[in-house]
C-alpha positions as CSV (number, residue, x, y, z in Angstrom):
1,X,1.8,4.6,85.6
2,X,4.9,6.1,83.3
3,X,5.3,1.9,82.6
4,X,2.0,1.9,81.5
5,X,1.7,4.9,79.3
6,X,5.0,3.7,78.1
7,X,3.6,0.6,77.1
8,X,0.5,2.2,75.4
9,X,2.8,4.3,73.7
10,X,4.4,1.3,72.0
11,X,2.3,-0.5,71.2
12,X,0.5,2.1,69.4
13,X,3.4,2.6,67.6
14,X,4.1,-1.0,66.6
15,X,0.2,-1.1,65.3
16,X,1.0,2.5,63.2
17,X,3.8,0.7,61.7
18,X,1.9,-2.4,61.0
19,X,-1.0,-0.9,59.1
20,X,2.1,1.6,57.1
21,X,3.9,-1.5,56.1
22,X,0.2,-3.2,55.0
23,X,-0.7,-0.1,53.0
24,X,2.8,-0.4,51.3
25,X,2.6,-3.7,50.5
26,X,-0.7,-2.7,49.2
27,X,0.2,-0.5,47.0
28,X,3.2,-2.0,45.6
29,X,3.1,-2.8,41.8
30,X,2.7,-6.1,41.0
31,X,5.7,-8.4,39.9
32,X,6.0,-8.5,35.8
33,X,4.9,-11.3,33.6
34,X,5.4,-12.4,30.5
35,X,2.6,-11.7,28.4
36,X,1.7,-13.2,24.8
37,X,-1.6,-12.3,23.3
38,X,-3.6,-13.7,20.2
39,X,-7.0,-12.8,18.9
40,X,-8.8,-10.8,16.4
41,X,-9.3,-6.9,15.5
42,X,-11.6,-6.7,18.7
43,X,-8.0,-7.3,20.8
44,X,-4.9,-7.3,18.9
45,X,-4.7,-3.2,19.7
46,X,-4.4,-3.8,23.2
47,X,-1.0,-5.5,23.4
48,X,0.5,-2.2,22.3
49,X,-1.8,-0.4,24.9
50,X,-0.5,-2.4,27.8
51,X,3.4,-2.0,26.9
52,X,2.0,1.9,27.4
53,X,0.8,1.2,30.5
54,X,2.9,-1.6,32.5
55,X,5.5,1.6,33.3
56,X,3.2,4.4,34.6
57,X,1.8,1.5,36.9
58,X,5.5,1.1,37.6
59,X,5.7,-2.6,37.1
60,X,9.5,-4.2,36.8
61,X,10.4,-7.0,34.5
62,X,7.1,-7.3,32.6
63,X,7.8,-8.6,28.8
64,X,5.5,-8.4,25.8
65,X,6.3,-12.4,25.1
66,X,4.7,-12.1,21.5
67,X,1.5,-11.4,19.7
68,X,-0.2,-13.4,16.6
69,X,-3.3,-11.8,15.5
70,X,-5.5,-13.2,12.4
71,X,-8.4,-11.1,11.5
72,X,-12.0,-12.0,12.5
73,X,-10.4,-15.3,14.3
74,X,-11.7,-18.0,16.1
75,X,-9.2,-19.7,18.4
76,X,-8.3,-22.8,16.3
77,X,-7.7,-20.8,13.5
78,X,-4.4,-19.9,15.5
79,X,-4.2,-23.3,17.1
80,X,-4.2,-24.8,12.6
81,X,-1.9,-21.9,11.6
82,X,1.5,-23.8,10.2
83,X,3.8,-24.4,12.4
84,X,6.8,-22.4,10.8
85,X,4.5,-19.1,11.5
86,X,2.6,-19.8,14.4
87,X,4.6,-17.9,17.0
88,X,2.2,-18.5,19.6
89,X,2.5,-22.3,20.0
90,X,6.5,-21.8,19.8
91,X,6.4,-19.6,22.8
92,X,3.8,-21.9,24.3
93,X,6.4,-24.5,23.5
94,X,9.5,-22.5,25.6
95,X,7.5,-22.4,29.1
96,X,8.4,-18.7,29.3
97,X,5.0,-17.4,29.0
98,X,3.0,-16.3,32.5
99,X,0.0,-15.2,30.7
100,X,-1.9,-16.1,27.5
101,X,-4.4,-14.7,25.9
102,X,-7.5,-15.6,23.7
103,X,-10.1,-13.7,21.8
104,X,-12.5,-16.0,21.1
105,X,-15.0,-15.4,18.1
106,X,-18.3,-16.4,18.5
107,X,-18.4,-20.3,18.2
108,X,-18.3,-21.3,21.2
109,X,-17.2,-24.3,22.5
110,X,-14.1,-23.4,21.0
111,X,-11.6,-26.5,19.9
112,X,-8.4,-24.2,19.8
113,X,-9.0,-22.9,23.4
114,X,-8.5,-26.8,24.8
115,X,-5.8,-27.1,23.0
116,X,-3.7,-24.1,23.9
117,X,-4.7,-24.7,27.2
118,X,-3.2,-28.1,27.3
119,X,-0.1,-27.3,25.7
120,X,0.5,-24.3,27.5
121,X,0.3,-25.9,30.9
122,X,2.1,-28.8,29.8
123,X,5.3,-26.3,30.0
124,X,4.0,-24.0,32.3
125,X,2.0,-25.7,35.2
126,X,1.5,-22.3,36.4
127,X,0.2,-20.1,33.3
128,X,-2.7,-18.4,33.3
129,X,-5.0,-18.4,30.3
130,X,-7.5,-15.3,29.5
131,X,-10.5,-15.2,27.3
132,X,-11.8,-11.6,26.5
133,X,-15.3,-12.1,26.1
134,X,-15.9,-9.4,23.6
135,X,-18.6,-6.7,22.7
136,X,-21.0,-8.3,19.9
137,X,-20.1,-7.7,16.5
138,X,-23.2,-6.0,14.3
139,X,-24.6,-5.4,18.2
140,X,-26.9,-8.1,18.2
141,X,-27.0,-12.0,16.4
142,X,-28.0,-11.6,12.8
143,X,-31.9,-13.0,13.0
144,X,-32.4,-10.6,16.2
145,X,-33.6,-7.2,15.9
146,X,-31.4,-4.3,16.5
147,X,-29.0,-6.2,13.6
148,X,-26.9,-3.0,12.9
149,X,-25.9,-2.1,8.7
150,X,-25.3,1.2,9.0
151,X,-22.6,2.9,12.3
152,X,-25.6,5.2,12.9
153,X,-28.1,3.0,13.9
154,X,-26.3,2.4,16.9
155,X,-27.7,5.5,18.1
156,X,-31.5,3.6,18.7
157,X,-29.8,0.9,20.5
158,X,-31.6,-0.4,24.0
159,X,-29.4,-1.5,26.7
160,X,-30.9,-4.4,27.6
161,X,-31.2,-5.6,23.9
162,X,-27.3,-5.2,23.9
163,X,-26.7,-6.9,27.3
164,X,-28.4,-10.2,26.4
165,X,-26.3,-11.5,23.6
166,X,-23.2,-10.4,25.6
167,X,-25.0,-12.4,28.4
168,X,-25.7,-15.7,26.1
169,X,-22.1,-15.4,24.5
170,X,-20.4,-14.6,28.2
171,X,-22.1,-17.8,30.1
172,X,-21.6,-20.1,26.7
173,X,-17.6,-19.0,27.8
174,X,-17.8,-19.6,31.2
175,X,-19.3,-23.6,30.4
176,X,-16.3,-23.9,28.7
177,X,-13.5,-22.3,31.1
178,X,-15.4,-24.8,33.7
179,X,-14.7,-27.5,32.0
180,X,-11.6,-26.8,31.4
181,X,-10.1,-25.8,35.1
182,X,-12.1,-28.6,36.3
183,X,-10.5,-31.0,34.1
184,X,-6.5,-29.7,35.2
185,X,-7.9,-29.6,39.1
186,X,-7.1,-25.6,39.0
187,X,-8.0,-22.0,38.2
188,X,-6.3,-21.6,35.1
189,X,-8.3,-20.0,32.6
190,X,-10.4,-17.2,33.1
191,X,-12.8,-14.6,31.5
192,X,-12.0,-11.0,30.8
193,X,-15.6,-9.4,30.7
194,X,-14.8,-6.6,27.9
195,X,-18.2,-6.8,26.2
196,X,-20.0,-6.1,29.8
197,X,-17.7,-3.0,29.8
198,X,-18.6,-1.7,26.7
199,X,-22.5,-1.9,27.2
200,X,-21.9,-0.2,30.5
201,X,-19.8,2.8,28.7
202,X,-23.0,3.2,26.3
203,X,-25.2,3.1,28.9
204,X,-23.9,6.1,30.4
205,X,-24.1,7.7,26.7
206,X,-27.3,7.1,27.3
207,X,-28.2,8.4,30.7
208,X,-26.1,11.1,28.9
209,X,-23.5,10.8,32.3
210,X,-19.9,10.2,29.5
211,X,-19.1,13.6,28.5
212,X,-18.1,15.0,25.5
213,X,-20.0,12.1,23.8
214,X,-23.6,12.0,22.9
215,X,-24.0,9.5,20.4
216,X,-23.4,5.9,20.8
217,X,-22.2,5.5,17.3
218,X,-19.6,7.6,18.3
219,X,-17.9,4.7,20.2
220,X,-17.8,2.9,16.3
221,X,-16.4,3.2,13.3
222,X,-18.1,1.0,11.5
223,X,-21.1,-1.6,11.3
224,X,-18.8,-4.4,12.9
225,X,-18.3,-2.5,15.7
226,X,-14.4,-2.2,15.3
227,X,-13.7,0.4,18.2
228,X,-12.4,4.0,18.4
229,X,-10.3,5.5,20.9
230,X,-12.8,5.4,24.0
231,X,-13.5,1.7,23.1
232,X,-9.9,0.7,22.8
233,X,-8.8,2.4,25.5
234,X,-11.6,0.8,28.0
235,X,-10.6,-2.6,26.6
236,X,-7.2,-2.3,27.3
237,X,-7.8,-1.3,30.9
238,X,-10.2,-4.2,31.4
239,X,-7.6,-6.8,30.1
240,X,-4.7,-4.9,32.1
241,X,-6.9,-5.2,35.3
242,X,-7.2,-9.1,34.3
243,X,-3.4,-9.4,33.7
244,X,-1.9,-7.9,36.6
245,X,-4.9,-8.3,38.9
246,X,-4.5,-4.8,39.7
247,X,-6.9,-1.5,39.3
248,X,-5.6,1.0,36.1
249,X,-7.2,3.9,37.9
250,X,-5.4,6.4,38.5
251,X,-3.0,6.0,35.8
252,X,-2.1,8.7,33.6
253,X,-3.7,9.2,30.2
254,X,-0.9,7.8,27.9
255,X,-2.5,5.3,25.6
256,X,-5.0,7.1,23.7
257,X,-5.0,10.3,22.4
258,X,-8.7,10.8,21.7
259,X,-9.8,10.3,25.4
260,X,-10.0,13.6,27.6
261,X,-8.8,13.1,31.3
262,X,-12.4,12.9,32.4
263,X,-13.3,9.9,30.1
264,X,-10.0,8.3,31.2
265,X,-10.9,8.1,34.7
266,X,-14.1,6.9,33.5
267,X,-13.0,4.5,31.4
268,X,-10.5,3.3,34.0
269,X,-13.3,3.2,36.7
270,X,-15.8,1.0,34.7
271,X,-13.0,-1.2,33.7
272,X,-12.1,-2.2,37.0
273,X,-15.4,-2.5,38.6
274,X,-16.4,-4.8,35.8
275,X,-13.4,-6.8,36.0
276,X,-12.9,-6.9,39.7
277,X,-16.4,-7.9,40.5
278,X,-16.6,-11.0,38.1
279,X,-15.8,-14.1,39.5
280,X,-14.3,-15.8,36.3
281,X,-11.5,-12.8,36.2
282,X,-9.5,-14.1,38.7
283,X,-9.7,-11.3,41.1
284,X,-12.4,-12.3,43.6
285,X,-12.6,-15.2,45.8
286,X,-12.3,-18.5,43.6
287,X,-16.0,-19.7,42.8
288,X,-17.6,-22.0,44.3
289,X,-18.2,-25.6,42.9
């Protein structure tokens, strides 16, 4: 009987350790990568954010690689910049890159995403590529209704008149990211789903459950839809989730000044359930073809 209970004992304490040692691993921050982004004013804020970040996550030998951002950009605009200036192909070039990203305007198929895709894994068989699918500029296309002119319109906005051109734009990416990892044989590029978070964020403005904000123009500084801090902040959480494949919640608020505590856990909480439960992100299982 002592044998047994002996045994019992053990063994329990063999499984204890197993599930500590599986929580550890767990939680153990994620090895650093070398990070260059491109884009246009809808991304090129949230290289900065991330440097802010990658330590109170407690992540070792992450490097900003470089940045190269041309206002209101589509992706070949950075592909045809001269060679002496575009930074971006010359770090391409080194193989010393982990992860690359695009901001893609709204032509899509996009030329300039094929071709940094193709050199990129050409020196890196192992880069990963990421395309934040934006929030829509003016809200809505130009011929639809809802077509914002003035920051305060915003505030009459519909949900699902917001979520369908992020929809159309999203799956327009997502033919195109096919193609592509279909074409190399791998999951190399994928989709960071921003704009989903952003209509989710005014959503809640709406159901009035964000507080401290009651307006949805309040997210906007302008017609375009350039963001302010609560918009910014949420996109840089979403593309930090994509990067390191790893939830921001819980962090503490050090990236933006103009989010309270509350909104930050918010923000980091949408930003992760939007990312983590979107197949083209690169967090759930790989999709099916």
């Amino acid at each position: 009987m002592n044998l047994r209970r002996h045994f019992l004992v053990l063994s329990l304490c063999l499984l204890s350790s197993f599930a500590t040692a599986q929580e550890a691993a767990k939680q153990s921050p994620p090895k650093g990568q070398r990070v260059f982004y491109t884009g246009h004013s809808f991304h090129m804020f949230v290289p900065d954010m991330v440097e802010r970040m990658v330590p109170l996550a407690k992540i070792e030998g992450h490097k900003l690689a470089g940045k190269q951002g041309i206002g209101g950009s589509k992706v070949i605009q950075h592909w045809d910049l001269q060679d002496e200036k575009n930074n971006a192909k010359k770090a391409l070039l080194t193989g010393e890159v982990d992860v690359f990203t695009m901001a893609p305007h709204l032509m899509i198929p996009d030329p300039g995403i094929d071709n940094f895709v193709e050199l990129g894994l050409k020196h890196n068989p192992n880069l990963r590529l990421l395309l934040q699918a934006s929030w829509y500029p003016y809200d809505v296309p130009p011929t639809a209704e809802g077509f914002i002119r003035d920051n305060a319109a915003r505030d009459a906005a519909k949900i699902p008149a917001l979520q369908a051109p992020v929809d159309e734009w999203r799956k327009k990416l997502e033919e195109q990211t096919d193609a592509l990892n279909k074409k190399y044989e791998k999951e190399a590029v994928f989709i960071v789903p921003v704009g989903d978070a952003v209509v989710k964020l005014r959503s809640l403005i709406v159901d009035e459950k964000f507080p401290g904000i009651t307006k949805q123009s309040q997210l906007f500084r302008d017609p375009i839809g350039h963001g302010n801090g609560h918009v910014m902040a949420l996109a840089a959480y979403c593309n930090f989730a994509a990067i390191y494949r790893q939830s921001p919640e819980g962090l503490p608020l050090n990236i933006e000044r103009s989010v309270s505590e509350e909104q930050n856990a918010i923000l980091q909480r949408i930003a992760w359930e939007t990312v983590s439960q979107y197949p083209y992100s690169g967090i759930e299982k790989p999709r099916a073809k």
